[in-house]
N, CA and C of each residue as an Amber inpcrd file, in Angstrom:
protein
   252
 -47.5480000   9.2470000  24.7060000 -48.8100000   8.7740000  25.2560000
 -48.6730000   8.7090000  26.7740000 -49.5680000   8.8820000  27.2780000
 -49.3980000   9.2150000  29.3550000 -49.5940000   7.9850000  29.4350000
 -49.0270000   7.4470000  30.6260000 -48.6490000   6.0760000  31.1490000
 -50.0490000   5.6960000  31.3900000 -51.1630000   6.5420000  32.4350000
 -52.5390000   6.3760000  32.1980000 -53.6930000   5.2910000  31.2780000
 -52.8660000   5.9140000  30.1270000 -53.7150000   5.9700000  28.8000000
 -53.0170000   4.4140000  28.3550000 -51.9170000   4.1410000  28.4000000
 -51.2280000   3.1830000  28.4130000 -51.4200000   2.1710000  29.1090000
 -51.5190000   2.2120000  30.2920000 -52.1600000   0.7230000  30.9390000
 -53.3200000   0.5530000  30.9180000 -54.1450000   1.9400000  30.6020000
 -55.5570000   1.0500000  30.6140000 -55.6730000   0.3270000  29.0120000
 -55.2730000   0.8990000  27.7570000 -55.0050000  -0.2170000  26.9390000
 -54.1710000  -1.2640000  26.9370000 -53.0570000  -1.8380000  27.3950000
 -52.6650000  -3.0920000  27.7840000 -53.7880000  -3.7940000  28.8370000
 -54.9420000  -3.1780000  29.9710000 -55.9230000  -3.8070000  30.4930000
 -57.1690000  -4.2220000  29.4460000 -57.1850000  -3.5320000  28.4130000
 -58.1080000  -3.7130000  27.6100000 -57.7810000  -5.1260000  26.5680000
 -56.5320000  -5.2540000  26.7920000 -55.8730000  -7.0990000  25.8100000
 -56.8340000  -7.8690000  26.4740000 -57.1030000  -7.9360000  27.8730000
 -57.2480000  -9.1140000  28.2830000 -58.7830000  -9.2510000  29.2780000
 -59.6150000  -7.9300000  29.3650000 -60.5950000  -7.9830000  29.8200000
 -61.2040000  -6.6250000  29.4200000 -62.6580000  -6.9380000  29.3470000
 -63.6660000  -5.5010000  28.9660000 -63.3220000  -4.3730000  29.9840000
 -63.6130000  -3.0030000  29.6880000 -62.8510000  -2.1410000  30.2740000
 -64.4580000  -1.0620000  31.1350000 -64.6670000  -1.0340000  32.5790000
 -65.9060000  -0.3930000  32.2130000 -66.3450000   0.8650000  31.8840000
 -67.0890000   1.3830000  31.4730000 -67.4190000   2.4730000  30.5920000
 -66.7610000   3.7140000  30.7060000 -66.1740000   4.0340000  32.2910000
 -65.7610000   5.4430000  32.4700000 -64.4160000   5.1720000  32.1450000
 -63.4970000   3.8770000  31.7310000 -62.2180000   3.9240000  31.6820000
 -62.3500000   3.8160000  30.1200000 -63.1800000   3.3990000  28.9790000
 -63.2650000   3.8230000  27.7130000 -63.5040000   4.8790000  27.6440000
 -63.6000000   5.8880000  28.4350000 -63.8930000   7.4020000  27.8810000
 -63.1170000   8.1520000  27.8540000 -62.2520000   7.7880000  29.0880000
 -60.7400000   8.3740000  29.2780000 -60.4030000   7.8320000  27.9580000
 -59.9450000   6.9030000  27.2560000 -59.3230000   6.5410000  26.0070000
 -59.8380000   6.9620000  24.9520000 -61.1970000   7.2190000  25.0190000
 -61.8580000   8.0560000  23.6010000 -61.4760000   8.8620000  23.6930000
 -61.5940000  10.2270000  24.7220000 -61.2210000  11.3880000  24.9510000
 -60.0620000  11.7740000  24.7150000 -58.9670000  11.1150000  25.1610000
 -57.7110000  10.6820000  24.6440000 -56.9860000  10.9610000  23.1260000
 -58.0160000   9.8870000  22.6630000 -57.9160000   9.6590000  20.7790000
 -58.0970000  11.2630000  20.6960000 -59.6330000  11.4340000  20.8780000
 -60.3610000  12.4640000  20.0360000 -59.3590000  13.6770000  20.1190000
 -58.4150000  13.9510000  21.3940000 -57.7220000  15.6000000  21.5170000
 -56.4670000  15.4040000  20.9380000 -55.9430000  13.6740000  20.1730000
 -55.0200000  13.8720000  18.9850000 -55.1450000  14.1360000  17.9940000
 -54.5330000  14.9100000  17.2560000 -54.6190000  14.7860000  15.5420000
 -54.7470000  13.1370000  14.8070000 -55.7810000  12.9160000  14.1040000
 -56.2370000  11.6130000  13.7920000 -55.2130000  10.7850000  13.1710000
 -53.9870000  11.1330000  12.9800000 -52.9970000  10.3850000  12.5520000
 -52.1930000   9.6930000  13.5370000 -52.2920000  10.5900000  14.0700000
 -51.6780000   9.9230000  15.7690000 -52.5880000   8.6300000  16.4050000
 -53.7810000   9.8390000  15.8520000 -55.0890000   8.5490000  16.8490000
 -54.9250000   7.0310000  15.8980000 -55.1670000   7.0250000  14.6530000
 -54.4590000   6.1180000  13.7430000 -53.5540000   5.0420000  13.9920000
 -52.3170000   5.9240000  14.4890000 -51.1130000   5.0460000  14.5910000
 -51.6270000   4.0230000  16.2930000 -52.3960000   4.7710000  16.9810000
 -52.5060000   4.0930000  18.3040000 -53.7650000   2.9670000  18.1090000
 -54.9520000   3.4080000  17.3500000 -55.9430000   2.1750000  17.1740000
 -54.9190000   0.7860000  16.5670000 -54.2200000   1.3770000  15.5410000
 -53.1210000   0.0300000  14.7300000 -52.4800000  -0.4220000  16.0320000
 -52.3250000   0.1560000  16.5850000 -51.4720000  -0.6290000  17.8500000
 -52.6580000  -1.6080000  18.7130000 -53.4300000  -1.1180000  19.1840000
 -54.1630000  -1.4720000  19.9140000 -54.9700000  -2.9630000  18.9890000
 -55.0170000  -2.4250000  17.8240000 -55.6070000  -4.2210000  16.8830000
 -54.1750000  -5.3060000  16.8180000 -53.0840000  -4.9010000  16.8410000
 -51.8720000  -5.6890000  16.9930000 -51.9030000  -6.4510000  18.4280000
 -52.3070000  -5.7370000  19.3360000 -52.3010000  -6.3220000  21.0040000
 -53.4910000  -6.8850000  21.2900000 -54.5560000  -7.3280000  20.2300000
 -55.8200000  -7.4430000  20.2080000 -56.8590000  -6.6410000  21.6500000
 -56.7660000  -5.4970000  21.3900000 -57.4960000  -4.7550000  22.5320000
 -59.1590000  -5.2960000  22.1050000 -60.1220000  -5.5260000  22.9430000
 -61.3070000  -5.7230000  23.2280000 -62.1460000  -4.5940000  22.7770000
 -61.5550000  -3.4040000  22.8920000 -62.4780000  -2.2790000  22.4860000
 -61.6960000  -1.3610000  21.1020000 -60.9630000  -1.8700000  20.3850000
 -60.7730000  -0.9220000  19.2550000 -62.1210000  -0.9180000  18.1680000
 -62.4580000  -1.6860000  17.8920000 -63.4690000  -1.3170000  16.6540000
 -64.7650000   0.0520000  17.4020000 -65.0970000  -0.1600000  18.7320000
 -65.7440000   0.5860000  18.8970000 -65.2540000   1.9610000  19.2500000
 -63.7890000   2.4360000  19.2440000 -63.1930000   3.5610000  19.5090000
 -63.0170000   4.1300000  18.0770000 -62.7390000   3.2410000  17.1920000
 -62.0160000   3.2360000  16.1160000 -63.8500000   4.1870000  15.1580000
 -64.6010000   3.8920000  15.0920000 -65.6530000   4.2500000  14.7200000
 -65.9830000   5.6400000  15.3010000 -65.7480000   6.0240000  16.6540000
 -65.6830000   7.6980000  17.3490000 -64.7770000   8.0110000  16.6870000
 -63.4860000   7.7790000  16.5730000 -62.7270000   8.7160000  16.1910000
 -62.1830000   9.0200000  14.6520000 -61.9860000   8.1190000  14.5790000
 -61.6490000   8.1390000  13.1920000 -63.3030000   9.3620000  12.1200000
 -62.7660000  10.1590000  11.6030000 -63.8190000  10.7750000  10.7650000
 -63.1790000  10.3200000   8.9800000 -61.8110000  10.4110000   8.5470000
 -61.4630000  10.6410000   7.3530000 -62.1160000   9.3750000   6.9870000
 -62.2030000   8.9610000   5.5330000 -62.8280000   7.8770000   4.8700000
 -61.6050000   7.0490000   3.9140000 -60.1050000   8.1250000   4.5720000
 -59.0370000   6.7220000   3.9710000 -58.7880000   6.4280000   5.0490000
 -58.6940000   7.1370000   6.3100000 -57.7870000   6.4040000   7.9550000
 -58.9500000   5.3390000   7.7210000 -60.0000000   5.4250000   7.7170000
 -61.4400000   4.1970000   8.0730000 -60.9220000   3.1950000   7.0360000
 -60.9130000   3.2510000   5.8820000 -60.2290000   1.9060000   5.1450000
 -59.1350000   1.2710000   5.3360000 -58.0740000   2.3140000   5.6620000
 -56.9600000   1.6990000   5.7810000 -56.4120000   1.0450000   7.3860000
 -57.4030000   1.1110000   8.4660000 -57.4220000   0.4960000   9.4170000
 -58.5870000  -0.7440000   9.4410000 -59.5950000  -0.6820000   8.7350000
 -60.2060000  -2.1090000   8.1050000 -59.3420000  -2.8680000   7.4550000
 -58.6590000  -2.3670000   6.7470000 -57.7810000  -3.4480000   5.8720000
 -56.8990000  -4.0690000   6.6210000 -56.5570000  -3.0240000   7.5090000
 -55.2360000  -3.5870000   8.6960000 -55.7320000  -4.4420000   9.3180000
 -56.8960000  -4.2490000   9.9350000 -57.8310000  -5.0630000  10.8020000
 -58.0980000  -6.7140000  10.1250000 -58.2780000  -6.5550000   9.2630000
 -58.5010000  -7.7340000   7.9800000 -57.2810000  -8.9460000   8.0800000
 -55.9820000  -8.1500000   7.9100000 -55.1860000  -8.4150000   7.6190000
 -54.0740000  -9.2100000   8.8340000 -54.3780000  -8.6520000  10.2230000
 -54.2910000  -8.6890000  11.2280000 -54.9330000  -9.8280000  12.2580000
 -56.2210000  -9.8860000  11.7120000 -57.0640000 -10.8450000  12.2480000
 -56.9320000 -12.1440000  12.4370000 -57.4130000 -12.9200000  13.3390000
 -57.2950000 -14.1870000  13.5090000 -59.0560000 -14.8640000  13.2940000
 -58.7970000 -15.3780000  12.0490000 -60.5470000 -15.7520000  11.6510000
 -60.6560000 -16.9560000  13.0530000 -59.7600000 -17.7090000  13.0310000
 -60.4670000 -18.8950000  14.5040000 -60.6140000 -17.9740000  15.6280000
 -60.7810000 -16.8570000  16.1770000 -61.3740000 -16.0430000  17.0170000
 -62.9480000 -15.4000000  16.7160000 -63.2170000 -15.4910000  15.2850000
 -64.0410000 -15.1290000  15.0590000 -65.1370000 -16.0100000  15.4370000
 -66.5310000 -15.5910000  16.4050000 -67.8720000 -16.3470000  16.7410000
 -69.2680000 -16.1850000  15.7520000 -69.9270000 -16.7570000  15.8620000
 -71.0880000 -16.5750000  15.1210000 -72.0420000 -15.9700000  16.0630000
């Protein structure tokens, strides 16, 4: 992964990222093979990044990577973060 691509997700733990620096990271995902892209959204819900669910929805197309990173997500989660 390019160092690039790398700090702007460790910037994404801890504050919203603005729009042209999520594109670099979509763009990113999208020119890996989705297993790769996979293994990096799981990373990015472990470091609680701010913007995976909405990357995670561009890239991801298969309908088991999409379950099996909900479940992770599930599983992963901290419900007292969760707002109404």
């Amino acid at each position: 992964m390019d160092d690039n691509i790398q700090q702007l997700i460790q910037t994404s733990i801890y504050k919203s990222l603005p729009s042209h620096e999520e594109k670099i990271i979509l763009e990113y995902l999208k020119s890996i093979p989705e297993t790769q892209a996979y293994e990096i959204l799981k990373l990015m819900i472990d470091e609680k990044s701010q913007i995976t669910i909405a990357m995670a929805k561009k890239v991801l197309h298969t309908r088991d990577y999409v379950t099996l990173l909900f479940n992770y997500g599930v599983v992963k989660s901290n419900a007292q973060s969760i707002k109404l």
